[in-house]
C-alpha positions in Angstrom: 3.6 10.0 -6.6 1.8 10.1 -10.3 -1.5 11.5 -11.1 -2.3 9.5 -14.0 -6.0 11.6 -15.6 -5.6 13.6 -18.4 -6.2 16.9 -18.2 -7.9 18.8 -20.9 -7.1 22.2 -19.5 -10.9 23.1 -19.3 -11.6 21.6 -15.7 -12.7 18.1 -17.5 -10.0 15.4 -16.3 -10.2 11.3 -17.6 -8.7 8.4 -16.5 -5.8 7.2 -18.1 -7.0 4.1 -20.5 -4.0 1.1 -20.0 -5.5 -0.9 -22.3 -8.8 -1.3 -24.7 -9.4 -4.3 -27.0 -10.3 -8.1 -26.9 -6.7 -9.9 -26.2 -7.6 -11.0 -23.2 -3.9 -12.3 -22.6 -2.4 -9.2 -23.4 -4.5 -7.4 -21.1 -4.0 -10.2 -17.9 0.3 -9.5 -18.4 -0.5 -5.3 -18.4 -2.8 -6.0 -15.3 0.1 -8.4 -13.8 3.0 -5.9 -14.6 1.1 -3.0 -13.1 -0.7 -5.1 -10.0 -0.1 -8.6 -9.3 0.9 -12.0 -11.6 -1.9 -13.8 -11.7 -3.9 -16.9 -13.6 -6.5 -16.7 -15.8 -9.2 -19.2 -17.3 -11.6 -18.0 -19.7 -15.1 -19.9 -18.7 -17.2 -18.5 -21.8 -17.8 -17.4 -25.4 -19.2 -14.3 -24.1 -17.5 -11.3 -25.3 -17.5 -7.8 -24.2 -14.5 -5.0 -24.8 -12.1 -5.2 -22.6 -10.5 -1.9 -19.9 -7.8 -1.2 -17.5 -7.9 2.1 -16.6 -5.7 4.1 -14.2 -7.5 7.1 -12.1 -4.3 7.7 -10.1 -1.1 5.8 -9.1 1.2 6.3 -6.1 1.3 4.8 -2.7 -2.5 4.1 -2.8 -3.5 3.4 -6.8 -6.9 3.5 -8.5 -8.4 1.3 -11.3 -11.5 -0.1 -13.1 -10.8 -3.6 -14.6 -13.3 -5.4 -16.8 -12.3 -8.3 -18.3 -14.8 -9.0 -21.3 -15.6 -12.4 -20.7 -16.4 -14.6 -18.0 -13.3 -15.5 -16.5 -11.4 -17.2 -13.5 -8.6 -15.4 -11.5 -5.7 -16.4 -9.0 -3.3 -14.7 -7.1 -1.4 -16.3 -5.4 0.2 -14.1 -3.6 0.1 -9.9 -3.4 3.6 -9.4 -2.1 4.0 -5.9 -1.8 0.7 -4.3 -1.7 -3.5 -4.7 -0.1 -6.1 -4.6 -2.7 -9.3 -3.6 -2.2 -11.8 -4.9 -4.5 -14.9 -2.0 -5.3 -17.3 -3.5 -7.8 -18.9 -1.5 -10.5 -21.5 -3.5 -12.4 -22.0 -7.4 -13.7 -21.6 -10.0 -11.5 -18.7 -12.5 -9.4 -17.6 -14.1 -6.4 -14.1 -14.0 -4.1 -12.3 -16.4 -2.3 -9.5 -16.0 -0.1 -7.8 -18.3 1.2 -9.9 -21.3 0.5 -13.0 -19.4 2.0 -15.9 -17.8 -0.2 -16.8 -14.4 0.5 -20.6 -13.6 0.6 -19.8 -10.5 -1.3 -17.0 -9.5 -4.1 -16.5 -6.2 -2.2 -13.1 -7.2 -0.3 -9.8 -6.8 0.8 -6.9 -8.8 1.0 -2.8 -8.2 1.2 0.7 -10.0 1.6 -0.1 -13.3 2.5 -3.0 -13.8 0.9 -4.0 -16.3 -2.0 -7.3 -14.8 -3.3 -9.3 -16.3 -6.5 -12.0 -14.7 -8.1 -14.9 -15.4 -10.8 -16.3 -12.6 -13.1 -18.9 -12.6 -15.7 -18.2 -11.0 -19.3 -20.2 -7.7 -17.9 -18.0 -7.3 -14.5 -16.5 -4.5 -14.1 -14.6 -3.7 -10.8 -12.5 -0.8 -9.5 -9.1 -1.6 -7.4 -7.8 0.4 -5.0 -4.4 -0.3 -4.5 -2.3 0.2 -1.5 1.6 0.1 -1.2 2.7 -2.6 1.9 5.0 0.3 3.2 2.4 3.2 3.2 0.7 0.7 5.6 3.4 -0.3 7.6 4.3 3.6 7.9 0.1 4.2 8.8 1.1 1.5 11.3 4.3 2.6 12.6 2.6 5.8 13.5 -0.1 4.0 15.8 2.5 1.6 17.3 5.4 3.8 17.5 7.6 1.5 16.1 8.0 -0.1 12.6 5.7 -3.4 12.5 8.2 -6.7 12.5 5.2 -8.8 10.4 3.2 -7.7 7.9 -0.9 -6.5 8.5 -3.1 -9.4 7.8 -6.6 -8.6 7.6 -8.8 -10.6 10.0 -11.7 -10.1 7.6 -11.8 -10.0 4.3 -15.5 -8.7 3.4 -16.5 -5.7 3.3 -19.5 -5.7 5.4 -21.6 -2.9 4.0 -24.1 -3.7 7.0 -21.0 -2.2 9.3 -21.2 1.8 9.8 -17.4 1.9 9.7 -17.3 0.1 6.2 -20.4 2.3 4.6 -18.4 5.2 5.5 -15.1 4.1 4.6 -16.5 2.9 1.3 -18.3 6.6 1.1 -14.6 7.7 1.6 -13.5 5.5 -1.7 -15.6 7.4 -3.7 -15.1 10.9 -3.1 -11.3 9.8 -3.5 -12.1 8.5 -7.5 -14.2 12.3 -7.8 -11.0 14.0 -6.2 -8.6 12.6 -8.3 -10.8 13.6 -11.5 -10.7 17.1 -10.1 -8.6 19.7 -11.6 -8.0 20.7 -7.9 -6.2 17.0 -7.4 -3.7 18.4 -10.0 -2.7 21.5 -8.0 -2.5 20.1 -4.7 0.3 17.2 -4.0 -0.5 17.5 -0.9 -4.3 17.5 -0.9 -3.6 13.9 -2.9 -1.1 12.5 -0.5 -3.5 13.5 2.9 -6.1 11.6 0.9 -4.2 8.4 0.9 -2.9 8.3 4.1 -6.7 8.9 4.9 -8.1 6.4 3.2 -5.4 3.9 5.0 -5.6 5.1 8.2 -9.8 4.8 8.4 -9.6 1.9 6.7 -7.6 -0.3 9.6 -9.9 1.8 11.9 -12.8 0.2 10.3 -11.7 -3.7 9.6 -10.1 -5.7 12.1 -6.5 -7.0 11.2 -3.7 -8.7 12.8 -2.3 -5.6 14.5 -5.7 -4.5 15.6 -5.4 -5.7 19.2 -2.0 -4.0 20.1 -3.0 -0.8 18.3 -6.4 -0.9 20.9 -4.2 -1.7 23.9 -1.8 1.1 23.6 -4.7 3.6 22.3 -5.2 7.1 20.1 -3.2 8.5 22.4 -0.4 5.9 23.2 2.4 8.9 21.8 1.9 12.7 22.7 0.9 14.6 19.3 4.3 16.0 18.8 5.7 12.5 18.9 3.0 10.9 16.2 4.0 13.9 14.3 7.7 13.2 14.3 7.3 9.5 13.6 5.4 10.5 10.8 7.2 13.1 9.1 10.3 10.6 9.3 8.1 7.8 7.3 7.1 10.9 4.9 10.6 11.7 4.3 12.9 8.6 4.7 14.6 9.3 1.4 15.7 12.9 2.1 18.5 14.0 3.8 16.9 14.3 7.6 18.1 16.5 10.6 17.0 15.7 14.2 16.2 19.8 13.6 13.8 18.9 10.7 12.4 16.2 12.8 11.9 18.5 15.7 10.3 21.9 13.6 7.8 18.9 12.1 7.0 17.9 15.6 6.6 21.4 16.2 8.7 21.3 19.7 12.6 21.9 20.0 15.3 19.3 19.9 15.6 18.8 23.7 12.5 17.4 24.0 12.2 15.7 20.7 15.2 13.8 21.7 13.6 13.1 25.3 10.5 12.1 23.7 11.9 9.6 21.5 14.0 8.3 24.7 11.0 8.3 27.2 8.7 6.8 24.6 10.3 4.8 22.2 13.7 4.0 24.1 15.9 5.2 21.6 17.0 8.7 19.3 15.3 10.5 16.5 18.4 9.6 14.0 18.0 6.1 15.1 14.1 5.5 14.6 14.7 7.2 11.0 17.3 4.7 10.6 15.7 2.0 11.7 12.7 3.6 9.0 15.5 3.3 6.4 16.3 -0.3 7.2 13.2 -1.6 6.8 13.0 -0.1 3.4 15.9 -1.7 2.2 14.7 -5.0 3.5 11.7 -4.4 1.5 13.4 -3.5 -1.6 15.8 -6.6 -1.5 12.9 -9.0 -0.7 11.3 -7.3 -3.7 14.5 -8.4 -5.5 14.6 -11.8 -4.8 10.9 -11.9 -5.7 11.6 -11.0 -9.2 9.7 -7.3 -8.7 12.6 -5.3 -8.7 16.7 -5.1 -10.0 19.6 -4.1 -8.4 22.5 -5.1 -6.0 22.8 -5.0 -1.8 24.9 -1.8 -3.1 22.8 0.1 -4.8 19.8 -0.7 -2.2 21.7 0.6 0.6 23.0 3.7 -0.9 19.8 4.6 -2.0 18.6 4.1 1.5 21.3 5.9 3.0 24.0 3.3 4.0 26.8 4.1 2.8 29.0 1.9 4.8 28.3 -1.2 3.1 30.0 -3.2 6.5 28.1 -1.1 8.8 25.0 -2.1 6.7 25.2 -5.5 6.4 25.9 -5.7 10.6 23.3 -3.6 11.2 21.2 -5.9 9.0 21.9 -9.0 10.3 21.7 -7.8 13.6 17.6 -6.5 12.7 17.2 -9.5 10.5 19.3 -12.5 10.9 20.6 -12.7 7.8 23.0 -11.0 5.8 21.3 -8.3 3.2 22.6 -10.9 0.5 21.1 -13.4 1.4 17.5 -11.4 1.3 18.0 -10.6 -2.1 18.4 -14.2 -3.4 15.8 -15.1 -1.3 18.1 -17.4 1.2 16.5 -17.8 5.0 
């Protein structure tokens, strides 16, 4: 995690500023190398300066955009994160997926081809969330790691919805946190935040995964379970014991390890494997995508797999496809 303000050491913290200035170009390539590759048309003459500025970036990231100028946007595709548009002041519209939204306040993820108009005084926040900090929100509630990716149902914000108006009420005391000098002393404190503004947020708008998540309930794992599950999403890339496992989950071994058989029908070392796998499939999909170097080596030893034959079994096996062929984006 990063906390991008600046702190001036007298309790006053700013935003980092990405970029200022009137190259539009340059500033659509920062916003695609930090966010998402997208197209741009200018529509006007009209000319404001031009932001990108970063409140925070880590598994849920926080920006104001402005543009300068009236302009058209498309993304074709988000890949590996959900973007929640917050806008700030001027004017625009949305469409996802060939439908107009009746607002610009929206979400959309993986999946999704979303184009957008702004006017030259538009300026919109984006708050940013990581595909796996969702799929490990999710993993919590389904108690197992999701095979498909969340697709929000809706894409609107419906402000007339109690659930949104208190999520979005949630969005903003996150942007006044993270401009606290207290965001700068707690890690923590930050990271609870995220996870919080995830977890309320799939409480609040329906998605793909909505259904099974109602069917099995809040309570479809005992407590000490959801708290296992989650600490192993917390702390896939650390060297993990079943005893770690079991002092998060507050409970000893023996019935950590009958939990996970009872519930989940399989070991604590095996669901954080399983954790681990699906990270490496992320990271070599990411690969073949063009968002991120390295070889089916050094993705599994990062991950943990250091039996390169074990791997690519155990792979194909979860998968169907060797962890090569992932990463040059062969089906």
């Amino acid at each position: 995690m990063s906390i991008t303000t600046l702190d001036h050491g007298d309790g006053k913290v700013d935003p980092v500023s990405i970029y200022e200035g009137a190259d539009i170009e340059e500033l659509r390539q920062i916003v695609g190398q930090r966010l998402s590759p997208h197209r741009l048309t200018i529509l006007g003459a009209q000319r404001l300066p031009g932001r990108f500025r970063a409140f925070h970036e880590g598994p849920v990231g926080l920006y104001d955009l402005a543009y300068g100028a009236p302009v058209r946007l498309l993304a074709q595709d988000l890949t590996d994160f959900y973007n929640v548009i917050l806008p700030q002041a001027g004017g625009g519209a949305v469409v996802v997926n060939g439908t107009a939204l009746s607002s610009p306040l929206s979400v959309a993820g993986p999946g999704d081809v979303v184009s957008m108009e702004w006017d030259h005084r538009a300026v919109n926040a984006a708050l940013a969330m990581s595909r796996e900090t969702v799929d490990e929100v999710l993993a919590v509630r389904l108690g197992d790691i999701p095979q498909t990716s969340l697709r929000f149902r809706e894409h609107l914000l419906d402000q007339a919805n109690p659930a949104v108006q208190s999520w979005l009420a949630l969005a903003r005391a996150f942007r006044q946190f993270i401009l606290s000098p207290l965001a700068h002393r707690s890690d923590l404190g930050v990271r609870h935040f995220e996870r919080l503004l995830v977890d309320t947020l799939l409480d609040a708008q329906a998605h793909s995964w909505s259904s099974a998540v109602a069917d099995r309930g809040s309570t479809m794992l005992p407590s000490a379970l959801r708290r296992a599950t989650a600490y192993c999403a917390e702390h896939v890339d650390e060297a993990v014991s079943v005893s770690d496992i079991a002092q998060a989950a507050r409970i000893s071994v023996r019935t950590l390890r009958e939990g996970f058989r009872t519930h989940l029908d399989t070991t604590p070392l095996a669901y954080l494997r399983r954790v681990r796998l699906d990270r490496a499939h992320h990271e070599l999909t990411a690969i073949a995508e063009g968002q991120a170097t390295g070889s089916v080596t050094d993705v599994a030893c990062r991950w943990g797999f250091t039996h390169l034959g074990r791997f690519s079994a155990e792979y194909r096996r979860t998968y169907g496809r060797l962890p090569s062929d992932t990463s040059r984006g062969r089906r």
